[in-house]
C-alpha positions in Angstrom: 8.2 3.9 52.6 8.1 5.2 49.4 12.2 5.2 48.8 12.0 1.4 48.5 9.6 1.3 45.9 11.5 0.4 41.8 10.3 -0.6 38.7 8.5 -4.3 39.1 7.1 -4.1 42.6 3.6 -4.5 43.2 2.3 -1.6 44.8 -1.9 -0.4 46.2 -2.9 3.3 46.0 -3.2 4.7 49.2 -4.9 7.9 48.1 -6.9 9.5 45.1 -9.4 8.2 42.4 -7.6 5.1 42.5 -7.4 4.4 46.2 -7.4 0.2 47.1 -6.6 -0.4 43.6 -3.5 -2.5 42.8 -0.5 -2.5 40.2 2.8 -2.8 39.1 5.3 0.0 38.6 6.3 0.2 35.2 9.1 3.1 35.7 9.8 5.5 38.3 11.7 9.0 39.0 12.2 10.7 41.9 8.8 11.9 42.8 6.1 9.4 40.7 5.6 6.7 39.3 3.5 4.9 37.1 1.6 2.1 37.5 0.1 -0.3 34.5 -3.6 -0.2 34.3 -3.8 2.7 36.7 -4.8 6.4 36.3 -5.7 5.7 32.9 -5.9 9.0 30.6 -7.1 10.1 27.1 -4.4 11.5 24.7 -6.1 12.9 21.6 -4.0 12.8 18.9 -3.2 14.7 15.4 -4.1 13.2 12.1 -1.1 12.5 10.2 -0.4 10.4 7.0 -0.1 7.2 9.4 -3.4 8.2 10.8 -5.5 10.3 8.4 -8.2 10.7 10.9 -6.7 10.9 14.0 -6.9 9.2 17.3 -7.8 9.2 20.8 -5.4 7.0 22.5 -5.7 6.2 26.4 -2.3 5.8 28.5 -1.3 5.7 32.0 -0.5 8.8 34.1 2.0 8.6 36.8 1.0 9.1 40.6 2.7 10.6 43.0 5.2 8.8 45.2 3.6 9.6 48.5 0.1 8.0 47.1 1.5 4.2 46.7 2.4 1.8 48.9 4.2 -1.4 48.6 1.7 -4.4 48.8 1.9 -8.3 50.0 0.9 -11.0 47.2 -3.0 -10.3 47.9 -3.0 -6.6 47.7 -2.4 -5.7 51.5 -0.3 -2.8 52.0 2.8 -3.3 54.2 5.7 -1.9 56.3 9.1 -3.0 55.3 12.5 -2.5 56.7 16.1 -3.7 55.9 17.4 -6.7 57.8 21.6 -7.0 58.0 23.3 -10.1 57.5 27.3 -10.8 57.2 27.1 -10.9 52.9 23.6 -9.1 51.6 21.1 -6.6 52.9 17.3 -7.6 52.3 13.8 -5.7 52.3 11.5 -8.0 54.4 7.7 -7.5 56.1 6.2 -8.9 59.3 3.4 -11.1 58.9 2.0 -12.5 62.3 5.3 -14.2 63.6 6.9 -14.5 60.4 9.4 -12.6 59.0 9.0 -12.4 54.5 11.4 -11.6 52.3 10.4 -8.8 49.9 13.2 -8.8 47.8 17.1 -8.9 47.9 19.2 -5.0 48.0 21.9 -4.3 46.5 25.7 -6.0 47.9 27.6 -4.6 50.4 
């Protein structure tokens, strides 16, 4: 689900020019997010006294939310959900019988 998804994951694209490719999100806000090394894009910019000739410089371009997935350590996408215990909330995947912890949520 793409509402679990912050800044540090490791997501794959699920869709576009970049699908099966994988990354890690370098910011997000509510609808994209952008991955490093993905969806690269030229920015052509102005000479200035810096630059007297100009440049072209290429940068990433955010993707949309519903295009990403998160991923497992080799690059498989996954389903997560949010397992309840007494003191902390965590985001965790199945994998065969076993039950991995993504990452910790927030407190309760």
């Amino acid at each position: 689900m793409s509402k679990w998804i912050k800044k540090g994951d490791r997501i794959v694209v699920i869709a576009g020019n970049e699908k099966g490719k994988t990354g890690t999100v370098l910011s997000r806000t509510v609808d994209r997010v952008l991955v490093e090394g993905l969806n690269m894009r030229k920015k052509h910019m102005k000479p200035n006294q810096e630059n007297p000739k100009g440049q072209i410089l290429e940068r990433e371009a955010s993707l949309h939310i519903s295009n990403v997935s998160l991923c497992n350590a080799e690059g498989e996408r996954v389903k997560v959900q949010v397992r309840l215990t007494q003191e902390k909330k965590e985001l965790v995947y199945h994998e065969g019988n076993k039950e991995i912890i993504l990452r910790p949520l927030r407190q309760r």
